[in-house]
N, CA, C, O and CB atoms as a CASP TS submission, in Angstrom:
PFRMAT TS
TARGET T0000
AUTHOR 0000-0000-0000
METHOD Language model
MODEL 1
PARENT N/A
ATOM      1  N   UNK     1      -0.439  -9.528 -30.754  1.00  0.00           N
ATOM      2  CA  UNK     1      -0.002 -10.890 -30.927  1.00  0.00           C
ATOM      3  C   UNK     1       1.524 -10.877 -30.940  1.00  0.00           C
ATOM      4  O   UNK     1       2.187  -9.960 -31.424  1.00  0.00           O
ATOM      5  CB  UNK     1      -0.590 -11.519 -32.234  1.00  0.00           C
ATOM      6  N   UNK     2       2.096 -12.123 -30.287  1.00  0.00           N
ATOM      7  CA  UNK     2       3.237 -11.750 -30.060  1.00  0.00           C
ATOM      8  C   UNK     2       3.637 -13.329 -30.336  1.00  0.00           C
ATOM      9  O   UNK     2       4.748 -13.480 -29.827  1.00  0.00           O
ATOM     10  CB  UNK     2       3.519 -10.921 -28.644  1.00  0.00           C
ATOM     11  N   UNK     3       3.283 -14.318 -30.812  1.00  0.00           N
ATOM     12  CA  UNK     3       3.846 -15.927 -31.629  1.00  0.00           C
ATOM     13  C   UNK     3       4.155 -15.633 -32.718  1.00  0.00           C
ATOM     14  O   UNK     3       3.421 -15.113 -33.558  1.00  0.00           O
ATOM     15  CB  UNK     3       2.837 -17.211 -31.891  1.00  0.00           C
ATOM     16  N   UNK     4       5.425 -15.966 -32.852  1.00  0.00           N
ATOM     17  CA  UNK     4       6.280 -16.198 -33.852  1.00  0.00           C
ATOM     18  C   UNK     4       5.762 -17.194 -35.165  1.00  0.00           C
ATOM     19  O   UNK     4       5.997 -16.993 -36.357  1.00  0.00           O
ATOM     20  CB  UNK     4       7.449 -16.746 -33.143  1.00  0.00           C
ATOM     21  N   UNK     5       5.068 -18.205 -34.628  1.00  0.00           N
ATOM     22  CA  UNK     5       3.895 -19.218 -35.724  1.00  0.00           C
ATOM     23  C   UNK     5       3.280 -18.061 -36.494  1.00  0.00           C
ATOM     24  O   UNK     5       3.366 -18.015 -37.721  1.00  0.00           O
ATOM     25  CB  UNK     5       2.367 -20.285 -34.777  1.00  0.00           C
ATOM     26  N   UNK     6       2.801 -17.338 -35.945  1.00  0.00           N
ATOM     27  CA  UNK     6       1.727 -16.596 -36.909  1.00  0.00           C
ATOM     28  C   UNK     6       2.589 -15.612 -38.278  1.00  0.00           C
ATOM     29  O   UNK     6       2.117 -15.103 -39.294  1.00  0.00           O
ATOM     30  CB  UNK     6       0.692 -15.364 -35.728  1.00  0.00           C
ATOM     31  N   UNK     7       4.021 -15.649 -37.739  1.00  0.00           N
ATOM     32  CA  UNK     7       5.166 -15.389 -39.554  1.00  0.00           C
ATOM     33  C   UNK     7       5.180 -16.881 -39.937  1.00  0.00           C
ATOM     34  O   UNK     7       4.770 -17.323 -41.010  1.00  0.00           O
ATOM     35  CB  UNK     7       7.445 -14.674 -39.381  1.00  0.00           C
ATOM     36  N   UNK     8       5.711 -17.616 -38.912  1.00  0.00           N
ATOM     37  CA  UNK     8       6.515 -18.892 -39.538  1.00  0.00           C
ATOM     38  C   UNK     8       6.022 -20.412 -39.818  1.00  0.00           C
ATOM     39  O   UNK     8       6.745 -21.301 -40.267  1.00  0.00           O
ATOM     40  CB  UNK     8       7.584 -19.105 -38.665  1.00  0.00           C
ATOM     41  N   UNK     9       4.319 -20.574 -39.382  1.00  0.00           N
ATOM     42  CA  UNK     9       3.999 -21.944 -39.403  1.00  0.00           C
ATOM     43  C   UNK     9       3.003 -21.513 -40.350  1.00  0.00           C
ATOM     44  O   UNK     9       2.206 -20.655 -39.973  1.00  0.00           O
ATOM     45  CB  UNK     9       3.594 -22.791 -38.027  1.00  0.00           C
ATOM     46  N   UNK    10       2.926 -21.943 -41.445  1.00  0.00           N
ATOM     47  CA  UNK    10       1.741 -21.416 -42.398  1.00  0.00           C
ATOM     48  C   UNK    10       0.658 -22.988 -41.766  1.00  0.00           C
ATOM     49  O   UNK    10      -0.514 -22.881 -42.129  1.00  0.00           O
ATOM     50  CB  UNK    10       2.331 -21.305 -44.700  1.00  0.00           C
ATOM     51  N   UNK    11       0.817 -23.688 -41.319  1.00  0.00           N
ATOM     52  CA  UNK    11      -0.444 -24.688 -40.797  1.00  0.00           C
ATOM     53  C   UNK    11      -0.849 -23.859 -39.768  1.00  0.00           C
ATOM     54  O   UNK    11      -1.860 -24.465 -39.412  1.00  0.00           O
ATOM     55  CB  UNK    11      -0.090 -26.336 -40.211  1.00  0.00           C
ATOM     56  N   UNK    12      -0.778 -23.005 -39.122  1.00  0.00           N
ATOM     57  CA  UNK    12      -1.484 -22.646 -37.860  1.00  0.00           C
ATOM     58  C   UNK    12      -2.832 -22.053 -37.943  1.00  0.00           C
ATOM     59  O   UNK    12      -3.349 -22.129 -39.057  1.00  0.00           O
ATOM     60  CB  UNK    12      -0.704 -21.736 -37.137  1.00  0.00           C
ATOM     61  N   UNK    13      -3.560 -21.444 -36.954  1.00  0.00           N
ATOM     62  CA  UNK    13      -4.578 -21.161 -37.146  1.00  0.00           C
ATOM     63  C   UNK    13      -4.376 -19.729 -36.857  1.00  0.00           C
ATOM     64  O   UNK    13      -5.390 -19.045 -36.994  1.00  0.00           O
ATOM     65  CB  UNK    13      -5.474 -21.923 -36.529  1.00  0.00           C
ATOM     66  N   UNK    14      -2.759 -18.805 -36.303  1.00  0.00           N
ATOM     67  CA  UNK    14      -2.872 -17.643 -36.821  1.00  0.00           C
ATOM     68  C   UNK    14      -1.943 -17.234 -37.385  1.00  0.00           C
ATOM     69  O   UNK    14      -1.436 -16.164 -37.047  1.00  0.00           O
ATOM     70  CB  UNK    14      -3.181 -16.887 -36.155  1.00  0.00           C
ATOM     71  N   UNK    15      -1.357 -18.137 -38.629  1.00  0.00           N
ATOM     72  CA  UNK    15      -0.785 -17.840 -39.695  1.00  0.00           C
ATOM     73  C   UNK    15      -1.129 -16.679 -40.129  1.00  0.00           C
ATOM     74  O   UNK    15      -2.350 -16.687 -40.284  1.00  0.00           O
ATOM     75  CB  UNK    15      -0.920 -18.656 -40.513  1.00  0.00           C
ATOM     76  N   UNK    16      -0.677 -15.672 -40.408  1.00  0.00           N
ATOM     77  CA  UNK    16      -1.123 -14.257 -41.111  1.00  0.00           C
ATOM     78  C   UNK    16      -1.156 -13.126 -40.297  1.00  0.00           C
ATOM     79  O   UNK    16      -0.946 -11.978 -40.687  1.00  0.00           O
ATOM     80  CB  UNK    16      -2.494 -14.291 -41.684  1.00  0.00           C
ATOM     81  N   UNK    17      -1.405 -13.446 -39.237  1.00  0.00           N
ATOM     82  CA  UNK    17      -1.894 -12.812 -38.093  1.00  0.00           C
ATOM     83  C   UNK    17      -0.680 -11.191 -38.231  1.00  0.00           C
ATOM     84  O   UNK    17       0.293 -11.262 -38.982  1.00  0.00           O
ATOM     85  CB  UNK    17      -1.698 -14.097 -36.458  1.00  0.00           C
ATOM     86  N   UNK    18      -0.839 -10.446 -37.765  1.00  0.00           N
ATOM     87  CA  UNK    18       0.045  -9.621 -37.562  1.00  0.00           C
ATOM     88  C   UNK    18       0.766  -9.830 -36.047  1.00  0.00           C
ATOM     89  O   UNK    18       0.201 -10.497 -35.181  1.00  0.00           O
ATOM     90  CB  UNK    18      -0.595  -8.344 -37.813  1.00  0.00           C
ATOM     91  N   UNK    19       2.232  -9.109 -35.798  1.00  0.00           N
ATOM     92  CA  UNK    19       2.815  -9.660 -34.867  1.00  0.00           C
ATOM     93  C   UNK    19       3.652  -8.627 -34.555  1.00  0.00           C
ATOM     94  O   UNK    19       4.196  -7.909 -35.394  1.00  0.00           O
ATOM     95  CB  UNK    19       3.354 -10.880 -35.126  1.00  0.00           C
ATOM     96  N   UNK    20       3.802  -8.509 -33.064  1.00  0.00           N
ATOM     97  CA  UNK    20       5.304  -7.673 -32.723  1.00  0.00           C
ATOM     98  C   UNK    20       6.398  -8.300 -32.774  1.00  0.00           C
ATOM     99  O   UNK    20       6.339  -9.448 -32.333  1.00  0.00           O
ATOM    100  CB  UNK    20       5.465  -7.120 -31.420  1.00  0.00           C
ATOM    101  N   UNK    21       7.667  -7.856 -33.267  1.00  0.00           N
ATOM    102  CA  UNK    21       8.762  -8.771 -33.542  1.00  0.00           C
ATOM    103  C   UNK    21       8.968  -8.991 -31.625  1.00  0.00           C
ATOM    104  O   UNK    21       9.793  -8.098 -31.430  1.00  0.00           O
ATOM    105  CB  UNK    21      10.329  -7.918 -34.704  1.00  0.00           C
ATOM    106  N   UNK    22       8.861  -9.246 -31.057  1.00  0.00           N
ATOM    107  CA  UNK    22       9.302  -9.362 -29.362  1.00  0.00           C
ATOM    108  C   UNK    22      10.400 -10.733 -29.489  1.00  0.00           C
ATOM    109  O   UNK    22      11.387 -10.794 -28.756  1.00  0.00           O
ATOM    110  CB  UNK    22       7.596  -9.803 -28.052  1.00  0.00           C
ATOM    111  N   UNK    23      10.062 -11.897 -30.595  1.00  0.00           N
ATOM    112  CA  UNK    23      10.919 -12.937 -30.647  1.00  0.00           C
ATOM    113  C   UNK    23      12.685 -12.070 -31.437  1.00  0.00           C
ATOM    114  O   UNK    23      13.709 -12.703 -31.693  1.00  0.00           O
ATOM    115  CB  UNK    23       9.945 -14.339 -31.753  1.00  0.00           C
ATOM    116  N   UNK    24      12.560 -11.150 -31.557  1.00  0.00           N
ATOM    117  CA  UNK    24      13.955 -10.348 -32.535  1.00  0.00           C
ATOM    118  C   UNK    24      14.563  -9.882 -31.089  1.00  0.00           C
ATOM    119  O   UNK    24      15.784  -9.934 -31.241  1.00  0.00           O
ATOM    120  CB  UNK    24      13.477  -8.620 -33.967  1.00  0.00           C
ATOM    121  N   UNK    25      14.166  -9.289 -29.255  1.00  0.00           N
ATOM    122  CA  UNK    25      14.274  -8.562 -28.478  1.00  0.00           C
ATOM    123  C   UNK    25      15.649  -9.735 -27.801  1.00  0.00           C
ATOM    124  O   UNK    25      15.654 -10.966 -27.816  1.00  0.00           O
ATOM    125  CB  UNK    25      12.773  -8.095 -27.745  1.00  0.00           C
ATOM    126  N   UNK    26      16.532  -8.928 -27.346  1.00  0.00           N
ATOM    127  CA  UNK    26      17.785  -9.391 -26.985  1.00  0.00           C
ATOM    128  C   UNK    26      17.347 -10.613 -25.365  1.00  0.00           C
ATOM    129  O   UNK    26      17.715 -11.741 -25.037  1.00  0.00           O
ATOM    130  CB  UNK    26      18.914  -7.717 -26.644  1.00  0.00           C
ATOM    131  N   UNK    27      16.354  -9.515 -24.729  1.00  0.00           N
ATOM    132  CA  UNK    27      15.786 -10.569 -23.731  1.00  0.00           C
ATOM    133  C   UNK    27      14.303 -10.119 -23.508  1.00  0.00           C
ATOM    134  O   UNK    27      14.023  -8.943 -23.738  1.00  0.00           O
ATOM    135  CB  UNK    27      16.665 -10.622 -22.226  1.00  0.00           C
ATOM    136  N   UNK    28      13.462 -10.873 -23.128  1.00  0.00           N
ATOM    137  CA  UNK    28      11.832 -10.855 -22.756  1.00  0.00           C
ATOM    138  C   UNK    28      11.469 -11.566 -21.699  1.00  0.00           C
ATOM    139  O   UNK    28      11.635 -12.759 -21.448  1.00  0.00           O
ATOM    140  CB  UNK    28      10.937 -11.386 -23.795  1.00  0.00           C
ATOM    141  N   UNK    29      11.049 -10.868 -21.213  1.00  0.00           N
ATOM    142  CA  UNK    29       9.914 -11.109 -19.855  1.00  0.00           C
ATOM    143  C   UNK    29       8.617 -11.629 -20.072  1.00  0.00           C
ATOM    144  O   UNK    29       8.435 -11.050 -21.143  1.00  0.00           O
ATOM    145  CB  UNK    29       9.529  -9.796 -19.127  1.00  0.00           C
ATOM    146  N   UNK    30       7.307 -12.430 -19.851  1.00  0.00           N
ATOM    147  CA  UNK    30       6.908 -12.630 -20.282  1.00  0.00           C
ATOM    148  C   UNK    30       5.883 -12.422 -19.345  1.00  0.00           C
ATOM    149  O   UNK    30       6.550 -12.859 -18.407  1.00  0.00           O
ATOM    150  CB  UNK    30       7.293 -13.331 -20.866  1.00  0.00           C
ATOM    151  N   UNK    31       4.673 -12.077 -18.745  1.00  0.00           N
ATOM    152  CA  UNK    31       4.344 -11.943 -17.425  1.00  0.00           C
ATOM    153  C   UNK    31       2.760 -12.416 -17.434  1.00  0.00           C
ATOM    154  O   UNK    31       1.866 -11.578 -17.315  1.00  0.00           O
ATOM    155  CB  UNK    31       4.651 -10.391 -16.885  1.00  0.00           C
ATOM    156  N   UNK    32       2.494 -13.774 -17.579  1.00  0.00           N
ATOM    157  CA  UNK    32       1.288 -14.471 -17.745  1.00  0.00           C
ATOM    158  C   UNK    32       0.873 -15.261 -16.407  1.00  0.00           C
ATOM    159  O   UNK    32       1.791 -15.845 -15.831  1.00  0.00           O
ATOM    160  CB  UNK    32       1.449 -15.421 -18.949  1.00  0.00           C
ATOM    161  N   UNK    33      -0.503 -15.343 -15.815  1.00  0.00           N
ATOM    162  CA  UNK    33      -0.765 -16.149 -14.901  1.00  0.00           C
ATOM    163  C   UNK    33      -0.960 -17.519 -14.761  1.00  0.00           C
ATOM    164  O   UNK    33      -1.137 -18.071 -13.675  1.00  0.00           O
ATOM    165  CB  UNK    33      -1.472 -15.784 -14.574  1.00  0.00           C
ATOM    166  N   UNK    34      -0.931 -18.083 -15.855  1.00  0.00           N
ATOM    167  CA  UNK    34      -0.532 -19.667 -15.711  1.00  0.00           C
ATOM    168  C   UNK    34       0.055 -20.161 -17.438  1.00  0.00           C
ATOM    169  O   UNK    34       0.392 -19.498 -18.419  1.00  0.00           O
ATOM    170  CB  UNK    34      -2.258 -20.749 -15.123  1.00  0.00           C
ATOM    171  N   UNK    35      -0.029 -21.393 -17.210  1.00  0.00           N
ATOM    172  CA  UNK    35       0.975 -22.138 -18.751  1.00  0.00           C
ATOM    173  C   UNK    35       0.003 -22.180 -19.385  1.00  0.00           C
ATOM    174  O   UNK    35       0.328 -22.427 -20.547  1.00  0.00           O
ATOM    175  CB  UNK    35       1.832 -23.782 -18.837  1.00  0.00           C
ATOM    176  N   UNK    36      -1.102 -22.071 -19.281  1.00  0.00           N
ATOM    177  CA  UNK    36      -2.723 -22.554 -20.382  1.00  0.00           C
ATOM    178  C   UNK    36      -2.244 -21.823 -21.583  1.00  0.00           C
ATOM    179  O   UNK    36      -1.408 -20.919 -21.572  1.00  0.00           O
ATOM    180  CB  UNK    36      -4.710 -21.783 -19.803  1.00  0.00           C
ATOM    181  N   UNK    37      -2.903 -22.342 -22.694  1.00  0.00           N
ATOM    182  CA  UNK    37      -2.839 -21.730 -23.858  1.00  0.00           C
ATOM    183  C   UNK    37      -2.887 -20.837 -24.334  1.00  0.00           C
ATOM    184  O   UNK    37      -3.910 -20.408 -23.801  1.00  0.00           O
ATOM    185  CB  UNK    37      -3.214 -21.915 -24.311  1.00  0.00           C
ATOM    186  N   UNK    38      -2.450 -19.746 -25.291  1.00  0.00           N
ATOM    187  CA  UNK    38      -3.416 -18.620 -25.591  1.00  0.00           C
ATOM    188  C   UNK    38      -3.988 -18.284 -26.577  1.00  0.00           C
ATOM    189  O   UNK    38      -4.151 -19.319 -27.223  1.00  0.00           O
ATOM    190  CB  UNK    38      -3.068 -17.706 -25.414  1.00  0.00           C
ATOM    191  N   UNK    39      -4.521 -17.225 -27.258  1.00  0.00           N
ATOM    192  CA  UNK    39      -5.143 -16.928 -28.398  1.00  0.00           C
ATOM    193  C   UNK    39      -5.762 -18.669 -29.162  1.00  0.00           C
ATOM    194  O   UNK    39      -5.078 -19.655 -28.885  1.00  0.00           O
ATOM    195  CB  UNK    39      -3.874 -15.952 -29.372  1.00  0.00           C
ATOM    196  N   UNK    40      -6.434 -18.769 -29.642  1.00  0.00           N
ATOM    197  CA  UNK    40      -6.768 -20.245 -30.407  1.00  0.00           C
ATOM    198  C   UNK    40      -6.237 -21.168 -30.016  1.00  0.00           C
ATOM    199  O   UNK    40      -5.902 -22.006 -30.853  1.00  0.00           O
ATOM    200  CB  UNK    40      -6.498 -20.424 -31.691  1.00  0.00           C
ATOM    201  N   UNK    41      -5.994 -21.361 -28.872  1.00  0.00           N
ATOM    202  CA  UNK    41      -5.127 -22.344 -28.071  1.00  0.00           C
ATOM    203  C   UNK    41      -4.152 -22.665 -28.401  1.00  0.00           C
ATOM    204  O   UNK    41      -3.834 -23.718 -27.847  1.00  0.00           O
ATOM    205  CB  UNK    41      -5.501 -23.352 -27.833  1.00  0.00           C
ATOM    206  N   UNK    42      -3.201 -22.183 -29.278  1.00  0.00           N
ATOM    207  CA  UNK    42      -1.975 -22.027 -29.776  1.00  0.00           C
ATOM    208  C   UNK    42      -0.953 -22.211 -29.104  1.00  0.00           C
ATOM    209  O   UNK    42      -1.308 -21.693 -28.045  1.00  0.00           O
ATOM    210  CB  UNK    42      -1.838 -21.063 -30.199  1.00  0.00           C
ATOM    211  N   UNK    43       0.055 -22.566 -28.939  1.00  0.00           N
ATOM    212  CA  UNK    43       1.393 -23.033 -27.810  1.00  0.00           C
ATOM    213  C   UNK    43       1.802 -21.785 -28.424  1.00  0.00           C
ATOM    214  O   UNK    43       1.615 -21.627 -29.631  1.00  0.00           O
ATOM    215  CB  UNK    43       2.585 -24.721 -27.922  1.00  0.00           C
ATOM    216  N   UNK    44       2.434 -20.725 -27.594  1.00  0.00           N
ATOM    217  CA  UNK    44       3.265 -19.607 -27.695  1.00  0.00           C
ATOM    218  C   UNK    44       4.408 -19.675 -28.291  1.00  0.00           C
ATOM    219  O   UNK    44       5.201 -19.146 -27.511  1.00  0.00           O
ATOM    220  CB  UNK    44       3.511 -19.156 -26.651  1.00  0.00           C
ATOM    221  N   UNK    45       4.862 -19.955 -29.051  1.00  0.00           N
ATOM    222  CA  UNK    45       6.512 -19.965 -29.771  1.00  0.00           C
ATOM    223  C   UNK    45       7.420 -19.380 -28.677  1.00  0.00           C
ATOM    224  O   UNK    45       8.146 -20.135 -28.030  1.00  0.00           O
ATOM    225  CB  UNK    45       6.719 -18.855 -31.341  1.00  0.00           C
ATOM    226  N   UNK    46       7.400 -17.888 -28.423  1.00  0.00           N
ATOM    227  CA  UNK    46       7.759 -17.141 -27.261  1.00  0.00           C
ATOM    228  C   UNK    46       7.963 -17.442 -26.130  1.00  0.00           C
ATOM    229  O   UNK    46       8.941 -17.193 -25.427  1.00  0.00           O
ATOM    230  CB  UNK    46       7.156 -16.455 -27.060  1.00  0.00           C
ATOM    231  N   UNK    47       7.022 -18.006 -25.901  1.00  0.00           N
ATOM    232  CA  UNK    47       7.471 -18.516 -24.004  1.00  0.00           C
ATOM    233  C   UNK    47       8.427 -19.724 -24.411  1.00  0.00           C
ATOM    234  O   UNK    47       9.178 -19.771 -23.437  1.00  0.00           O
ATOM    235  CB  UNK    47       5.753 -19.316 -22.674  1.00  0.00           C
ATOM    236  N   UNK    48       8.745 -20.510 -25.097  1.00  0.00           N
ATOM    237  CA  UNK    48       9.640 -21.342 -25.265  1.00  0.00           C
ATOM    238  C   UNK    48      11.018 -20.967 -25.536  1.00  0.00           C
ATOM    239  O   UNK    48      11.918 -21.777 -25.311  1.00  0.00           O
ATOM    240  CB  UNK    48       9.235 -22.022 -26.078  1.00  0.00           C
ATOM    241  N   UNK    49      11.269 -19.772 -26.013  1.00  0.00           N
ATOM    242  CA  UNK    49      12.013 -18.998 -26.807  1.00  0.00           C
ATOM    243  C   UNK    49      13.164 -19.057 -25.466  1.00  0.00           C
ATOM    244  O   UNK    49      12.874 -18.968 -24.273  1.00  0.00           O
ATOM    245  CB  UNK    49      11.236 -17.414 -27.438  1.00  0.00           C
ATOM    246  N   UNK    50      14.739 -19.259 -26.153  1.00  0.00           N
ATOM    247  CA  UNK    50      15.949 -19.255 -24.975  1.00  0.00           C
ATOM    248  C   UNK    50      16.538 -18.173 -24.666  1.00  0.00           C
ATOM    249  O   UNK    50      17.611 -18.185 -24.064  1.00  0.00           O
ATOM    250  CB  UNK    50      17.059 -20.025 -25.234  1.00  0.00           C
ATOM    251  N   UNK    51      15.749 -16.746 -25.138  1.00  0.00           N
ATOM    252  CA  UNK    51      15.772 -15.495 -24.429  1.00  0.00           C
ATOM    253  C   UNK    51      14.843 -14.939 -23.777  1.00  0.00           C
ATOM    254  O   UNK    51      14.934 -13.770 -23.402  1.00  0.00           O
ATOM    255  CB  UNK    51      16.042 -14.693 -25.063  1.00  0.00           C
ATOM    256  N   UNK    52      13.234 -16.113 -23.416  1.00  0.00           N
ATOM    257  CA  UNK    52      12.255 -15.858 -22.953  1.00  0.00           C
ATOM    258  C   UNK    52      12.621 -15.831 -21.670  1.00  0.00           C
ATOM    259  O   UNK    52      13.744 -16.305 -21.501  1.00  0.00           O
ATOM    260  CB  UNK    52      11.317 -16.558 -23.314  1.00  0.00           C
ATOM    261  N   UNK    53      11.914 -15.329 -20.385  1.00  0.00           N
ATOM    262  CA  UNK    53      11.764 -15.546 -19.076  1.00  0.00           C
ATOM    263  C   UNK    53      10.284 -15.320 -18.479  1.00  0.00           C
ATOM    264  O   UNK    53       9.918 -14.145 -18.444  1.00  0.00           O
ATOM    265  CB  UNK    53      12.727 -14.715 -18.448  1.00  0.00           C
ATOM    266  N   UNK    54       9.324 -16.366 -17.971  1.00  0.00           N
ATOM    267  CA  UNK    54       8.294 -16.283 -17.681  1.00  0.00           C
ATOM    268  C   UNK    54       8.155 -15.862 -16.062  1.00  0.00           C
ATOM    269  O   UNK    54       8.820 -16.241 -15.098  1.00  0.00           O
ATOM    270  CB  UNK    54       7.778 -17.412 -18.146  1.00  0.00           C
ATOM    271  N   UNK    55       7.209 -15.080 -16.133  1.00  0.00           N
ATOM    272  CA  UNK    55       6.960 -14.303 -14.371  1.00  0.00           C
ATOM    273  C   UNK    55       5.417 -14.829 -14.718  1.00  0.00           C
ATOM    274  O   UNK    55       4.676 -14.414 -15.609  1.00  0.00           O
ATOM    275  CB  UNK    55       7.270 -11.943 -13.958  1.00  0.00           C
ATOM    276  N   UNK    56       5.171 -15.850 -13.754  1.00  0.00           N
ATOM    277  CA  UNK    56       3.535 -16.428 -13.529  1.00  0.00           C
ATOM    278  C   UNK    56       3.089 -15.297 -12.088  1.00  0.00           C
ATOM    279  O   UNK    56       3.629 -14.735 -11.134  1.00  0.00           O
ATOM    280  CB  UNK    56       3.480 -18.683 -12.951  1.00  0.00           C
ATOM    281  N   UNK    57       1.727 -15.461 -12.744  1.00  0.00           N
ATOM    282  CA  UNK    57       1.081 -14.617 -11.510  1.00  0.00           C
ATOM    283  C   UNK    57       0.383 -13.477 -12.173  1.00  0.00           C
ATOM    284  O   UNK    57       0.690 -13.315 -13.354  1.00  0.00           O
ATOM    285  CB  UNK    57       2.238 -14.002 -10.364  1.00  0.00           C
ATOM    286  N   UNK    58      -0.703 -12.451 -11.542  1.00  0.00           N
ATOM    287  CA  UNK    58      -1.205 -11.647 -11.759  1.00  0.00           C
ATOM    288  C   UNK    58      -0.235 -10.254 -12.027  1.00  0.00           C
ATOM    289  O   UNK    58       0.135  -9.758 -10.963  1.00  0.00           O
ATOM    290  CB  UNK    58      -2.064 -11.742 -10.875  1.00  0.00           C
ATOM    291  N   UNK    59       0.162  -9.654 -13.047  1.00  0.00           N
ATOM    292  CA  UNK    59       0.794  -8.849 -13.553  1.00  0.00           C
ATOM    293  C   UNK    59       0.934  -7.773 -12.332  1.00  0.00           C
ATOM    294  O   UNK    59       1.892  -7.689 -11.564  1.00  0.00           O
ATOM    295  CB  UNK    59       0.187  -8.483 -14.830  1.00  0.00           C
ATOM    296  N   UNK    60      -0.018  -7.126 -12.335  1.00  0.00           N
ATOM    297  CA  UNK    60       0.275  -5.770 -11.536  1.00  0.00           C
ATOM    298  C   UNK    60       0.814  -6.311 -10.158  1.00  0.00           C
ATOM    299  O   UNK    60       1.299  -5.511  -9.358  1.00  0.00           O
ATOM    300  CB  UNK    60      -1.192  -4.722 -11.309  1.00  0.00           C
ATOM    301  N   UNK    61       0.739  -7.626  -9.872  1.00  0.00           N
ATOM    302  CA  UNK    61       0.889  -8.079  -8.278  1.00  0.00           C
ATOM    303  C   UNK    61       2.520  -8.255  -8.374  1.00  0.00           C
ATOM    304  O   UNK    61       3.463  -7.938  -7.648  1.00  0.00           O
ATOM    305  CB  UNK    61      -0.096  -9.763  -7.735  1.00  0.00           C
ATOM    306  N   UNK    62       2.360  -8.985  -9.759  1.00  0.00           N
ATOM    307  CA  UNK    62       4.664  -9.333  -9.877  1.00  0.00           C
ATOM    308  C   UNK    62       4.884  -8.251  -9.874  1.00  0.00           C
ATOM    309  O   UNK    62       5.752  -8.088  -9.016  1.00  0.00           O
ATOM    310  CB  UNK    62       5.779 -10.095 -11.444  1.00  0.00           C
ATOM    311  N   UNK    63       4.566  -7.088 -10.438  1.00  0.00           N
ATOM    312  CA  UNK    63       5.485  -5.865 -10.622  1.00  0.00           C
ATOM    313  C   UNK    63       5.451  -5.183  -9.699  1.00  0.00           C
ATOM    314  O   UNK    63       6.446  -4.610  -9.254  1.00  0.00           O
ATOM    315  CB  UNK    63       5.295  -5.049 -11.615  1.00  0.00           C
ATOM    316  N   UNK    64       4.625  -5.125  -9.355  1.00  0.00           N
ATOM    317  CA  UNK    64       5.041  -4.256  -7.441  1.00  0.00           C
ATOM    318  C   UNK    64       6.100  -5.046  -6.525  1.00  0.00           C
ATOM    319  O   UNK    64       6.984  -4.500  -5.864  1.00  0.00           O
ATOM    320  CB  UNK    64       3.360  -4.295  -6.123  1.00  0.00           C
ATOM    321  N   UNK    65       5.863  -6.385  -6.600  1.00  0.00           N
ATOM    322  CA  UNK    65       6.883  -7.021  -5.816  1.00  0.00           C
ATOM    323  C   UNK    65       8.397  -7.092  -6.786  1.00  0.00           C
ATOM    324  O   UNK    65       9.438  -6.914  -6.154  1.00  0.00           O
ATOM    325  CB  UNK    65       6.252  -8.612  -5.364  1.00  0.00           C
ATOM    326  N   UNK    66       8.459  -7.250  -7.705  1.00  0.00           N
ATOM    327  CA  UNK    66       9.652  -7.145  -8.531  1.00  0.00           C
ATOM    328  C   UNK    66      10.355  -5.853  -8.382  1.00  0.00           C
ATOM    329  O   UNK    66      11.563  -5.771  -8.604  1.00  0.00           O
ATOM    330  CB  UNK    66       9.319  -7.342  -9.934  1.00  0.00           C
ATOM    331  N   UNK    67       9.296  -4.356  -7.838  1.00  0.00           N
ATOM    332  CA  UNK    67       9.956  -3.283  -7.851  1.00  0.00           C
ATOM    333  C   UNK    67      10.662  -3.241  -6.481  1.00  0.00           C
ATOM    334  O   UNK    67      11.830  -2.900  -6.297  1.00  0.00           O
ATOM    335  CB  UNK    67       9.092  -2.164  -8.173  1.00  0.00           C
ATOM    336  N   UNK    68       9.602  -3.720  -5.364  1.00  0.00           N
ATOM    337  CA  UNK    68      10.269  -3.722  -4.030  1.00  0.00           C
ATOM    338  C   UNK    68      11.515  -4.498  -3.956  1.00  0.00           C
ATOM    339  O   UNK    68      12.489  -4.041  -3.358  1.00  0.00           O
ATOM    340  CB  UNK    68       9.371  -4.244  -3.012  1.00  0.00           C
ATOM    341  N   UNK    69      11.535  -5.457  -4.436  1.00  0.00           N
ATOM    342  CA  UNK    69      12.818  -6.651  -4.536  1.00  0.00           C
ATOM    343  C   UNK    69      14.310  -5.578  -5.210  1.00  0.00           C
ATOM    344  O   UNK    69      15.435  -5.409  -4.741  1.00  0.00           O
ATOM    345  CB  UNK    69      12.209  -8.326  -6.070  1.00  0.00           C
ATOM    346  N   UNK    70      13.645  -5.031  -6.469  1.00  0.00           N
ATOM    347  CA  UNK    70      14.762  -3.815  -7.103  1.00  0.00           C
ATOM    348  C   UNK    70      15.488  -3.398  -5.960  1.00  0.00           C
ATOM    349  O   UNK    70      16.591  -3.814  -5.605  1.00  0.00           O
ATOM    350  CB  UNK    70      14.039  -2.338  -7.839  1.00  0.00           C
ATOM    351  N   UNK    71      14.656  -2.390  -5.316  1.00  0.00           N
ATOM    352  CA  UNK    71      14.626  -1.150  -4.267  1.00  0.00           C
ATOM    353  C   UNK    71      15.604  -1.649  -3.313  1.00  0.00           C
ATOM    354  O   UNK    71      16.654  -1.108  -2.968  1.00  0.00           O
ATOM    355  CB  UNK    71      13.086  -0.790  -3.489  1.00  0.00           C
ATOM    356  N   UNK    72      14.977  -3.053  -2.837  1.00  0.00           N
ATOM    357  CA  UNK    72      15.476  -3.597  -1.628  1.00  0.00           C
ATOM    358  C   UNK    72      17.456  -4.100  -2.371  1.00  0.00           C
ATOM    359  O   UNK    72      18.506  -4.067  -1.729  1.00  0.00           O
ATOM    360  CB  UNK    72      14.100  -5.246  -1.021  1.00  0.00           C
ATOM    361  N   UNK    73      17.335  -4.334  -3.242  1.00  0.00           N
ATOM    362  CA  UNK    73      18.580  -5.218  -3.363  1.00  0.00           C
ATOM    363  C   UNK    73      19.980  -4.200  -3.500  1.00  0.00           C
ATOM    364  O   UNK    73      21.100  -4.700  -3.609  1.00  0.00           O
ATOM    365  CB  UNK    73      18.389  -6.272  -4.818  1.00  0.00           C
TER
END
């Protein structure tokens, strides 16, 4: 789990939850295939976050092309 709600919104539904600090990380990638909800349908704190950056699409498919794009540039 990686929402920041689950330290900081005690109304949520995963208040308590345990969490990786990833909202403390200088910058984050975020690499999900669409905006839908996740875990308990919860809005992500994280993907909102103004050091977040979202890569939509099937994971292993962005990162092969993200590596060729590297390579190439």
């Amino acid at each position: 789990m990686v929402n920041p709600a689950a330290r900081t919104n005690p109304g949520s539904p995963i208040y308590g939850m345990p969490i990786l600090n990833v909202h403390e990380a200088k910058t984050t990638i975020v690499l999900k295939r669409g905006r839908g909800a996740g875990f308990s349908s919860v809005e992500d704190d994280l993907f909102v976050a103004p050091r977040t950056s979202m890569l939509f699409g099937d994971a292993k498919e962005s990162l092969a092309h993200l590596i060729v794009e590297v390579k190439n540039a």
